[in-house]
C-alpha positions in Angstrom: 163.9 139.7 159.7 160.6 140.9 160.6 157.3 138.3 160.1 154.9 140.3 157.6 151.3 139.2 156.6 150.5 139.9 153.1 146.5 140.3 151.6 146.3 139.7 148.3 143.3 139.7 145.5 143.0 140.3 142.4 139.7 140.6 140.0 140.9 141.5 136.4 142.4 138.9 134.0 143.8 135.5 134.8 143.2 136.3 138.7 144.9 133.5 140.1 148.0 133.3 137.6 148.4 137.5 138.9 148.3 136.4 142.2 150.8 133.2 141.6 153.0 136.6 139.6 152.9 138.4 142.7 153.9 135.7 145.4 157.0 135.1 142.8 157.9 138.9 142.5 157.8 139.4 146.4 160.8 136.9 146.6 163.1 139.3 145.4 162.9 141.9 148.7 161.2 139.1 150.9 161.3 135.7 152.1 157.7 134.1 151.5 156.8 131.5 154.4 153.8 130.5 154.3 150.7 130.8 151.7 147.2 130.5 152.9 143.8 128.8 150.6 142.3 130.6 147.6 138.8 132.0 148.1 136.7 133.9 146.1 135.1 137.2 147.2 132.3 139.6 146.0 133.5 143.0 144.8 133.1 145.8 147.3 131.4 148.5 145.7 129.8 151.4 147.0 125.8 150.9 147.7 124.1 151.5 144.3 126.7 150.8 142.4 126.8 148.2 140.1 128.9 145.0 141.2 132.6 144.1 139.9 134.4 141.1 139.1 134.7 138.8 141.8 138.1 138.9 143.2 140.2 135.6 144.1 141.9 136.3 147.7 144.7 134.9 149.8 147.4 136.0 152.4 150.9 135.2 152.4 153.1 135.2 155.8 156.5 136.2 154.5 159.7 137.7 156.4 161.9 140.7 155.4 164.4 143.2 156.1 162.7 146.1 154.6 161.1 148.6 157.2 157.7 149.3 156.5 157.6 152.3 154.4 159.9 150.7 152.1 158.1 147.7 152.0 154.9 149.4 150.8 157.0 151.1 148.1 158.5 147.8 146.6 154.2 145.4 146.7 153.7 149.1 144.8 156.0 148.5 142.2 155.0 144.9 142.5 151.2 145.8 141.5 152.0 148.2 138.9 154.7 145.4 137.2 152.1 143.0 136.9 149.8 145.8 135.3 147.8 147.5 138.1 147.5 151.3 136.9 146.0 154.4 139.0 142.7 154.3 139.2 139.5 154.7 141.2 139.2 153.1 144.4 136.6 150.5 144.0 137.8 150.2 140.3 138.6 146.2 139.3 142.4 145.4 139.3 144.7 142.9 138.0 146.1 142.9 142.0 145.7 144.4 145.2 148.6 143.8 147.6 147.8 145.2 151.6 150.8 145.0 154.0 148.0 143.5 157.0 150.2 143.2 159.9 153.7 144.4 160.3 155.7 142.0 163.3 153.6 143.3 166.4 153.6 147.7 164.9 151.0 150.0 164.6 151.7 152.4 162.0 149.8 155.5 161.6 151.1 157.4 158.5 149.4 159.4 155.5 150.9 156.9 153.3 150.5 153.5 155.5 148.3 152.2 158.2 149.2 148.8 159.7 147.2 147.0 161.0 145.2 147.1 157.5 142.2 149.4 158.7 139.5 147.2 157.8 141.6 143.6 158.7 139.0 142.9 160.9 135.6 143.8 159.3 136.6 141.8 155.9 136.5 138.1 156.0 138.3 137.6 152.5 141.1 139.3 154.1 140.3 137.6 157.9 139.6 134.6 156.8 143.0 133.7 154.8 144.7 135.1 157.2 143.3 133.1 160.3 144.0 130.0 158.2 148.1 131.0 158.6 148.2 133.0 162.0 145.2 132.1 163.9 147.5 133.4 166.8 148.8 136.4 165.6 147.5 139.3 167.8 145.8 142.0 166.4 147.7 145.2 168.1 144.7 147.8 167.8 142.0 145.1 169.3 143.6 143.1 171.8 142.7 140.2 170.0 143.6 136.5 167.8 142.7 137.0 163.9 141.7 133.8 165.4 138.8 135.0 167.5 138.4 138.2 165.2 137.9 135.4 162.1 135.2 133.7 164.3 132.8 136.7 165.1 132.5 137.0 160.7 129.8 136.6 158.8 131.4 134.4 155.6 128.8 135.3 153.4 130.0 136.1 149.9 133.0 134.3 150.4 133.9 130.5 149.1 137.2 128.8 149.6 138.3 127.2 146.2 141.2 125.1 147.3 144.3 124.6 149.4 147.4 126.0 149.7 148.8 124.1 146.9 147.3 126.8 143.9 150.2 128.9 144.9 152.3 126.2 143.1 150.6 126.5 139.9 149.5 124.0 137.8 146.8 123.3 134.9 144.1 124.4 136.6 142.6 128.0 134.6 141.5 130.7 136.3 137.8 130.0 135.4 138.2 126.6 136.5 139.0 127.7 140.1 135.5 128.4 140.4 
């Protein structure tokens, strides 16, 4: 089994209840560990153009047998299930799911590049992710997510609650924040 870090956000719909989808759909390739906080993020947009939704963000450590190229192929089929359809690529989505780290591999592929390319310029992918692996070695920068997380600026990002939102609950999605 090889220790997997997932990134996950979503901005369209009942945000959190897609995400909640998601970490219940990756049980049937993978074995999910750990879950990190919620937060909530600005939209990314190219300058001058309008902003989107507000995504909800989290990571997920989780362990699998799948080798990486079928492990994109299967969160792939786990976005589109849960209603994520081609599409521009700032365009909102119900879920984005980014395979961040992969054991201690760097993969250079057309189709996947692990780490995530932007892991460490984007603290509501950082940021969760520091709060499961603070130790976890980033293998293109010599460094912690730990330290990486540290050198952020947070701004645009708010942490909505623990762990336990993974679990579910009454809470709505418009509640969260």
């Amino acid at each position: 089994m090889t220790r997997v870090f997932l990134g996950l956000g979503a901005n369209v719909g009942n945000r959190e209840e897609h995400l909640r989808t998601a970490l219940g759909m990756l049980e049937r390739a993978c074995r999910v560990v750990a879950v990190s906080s919620l937060y909530r993020s600005v939209a990314v947009v190219p300058e001058g153009e309008p902003p989107g939704p507000d995504y909800l963000n989290a990571a997920c450590e989780v362990e699998t047998d799948l080798e990486p190229a079928e492990l994109l192929r299967f969160v792939k089929q786990v976005e589109h299930d849960i209603g994520r359809r081609p599409a521009p690529r700032w365009a909102p989505r119900p879920i984005d799911i980014d395979i961040l780290l992969y054991g201690g591999r760097v993969i250079d592929t057309a189709e996947l590049r692990v780490p995530h390319p932007l892991l460490a310029e984007r603290n509501f992918v950082l940021v969760p992710l520091a709060e499961l692996a603070p130790e976890a070695v980033h293998p293109a920068r010599d460094r912690t997510v730990g330290e990486l997380a540290e050198d952020l600026d947070l701004g645009g990002l708010a942490h909505l609650r623990g762990p336990e939102w993974a679990a579910g609950g009454a809470q709505a999605d418009e509640a969260a924040e």
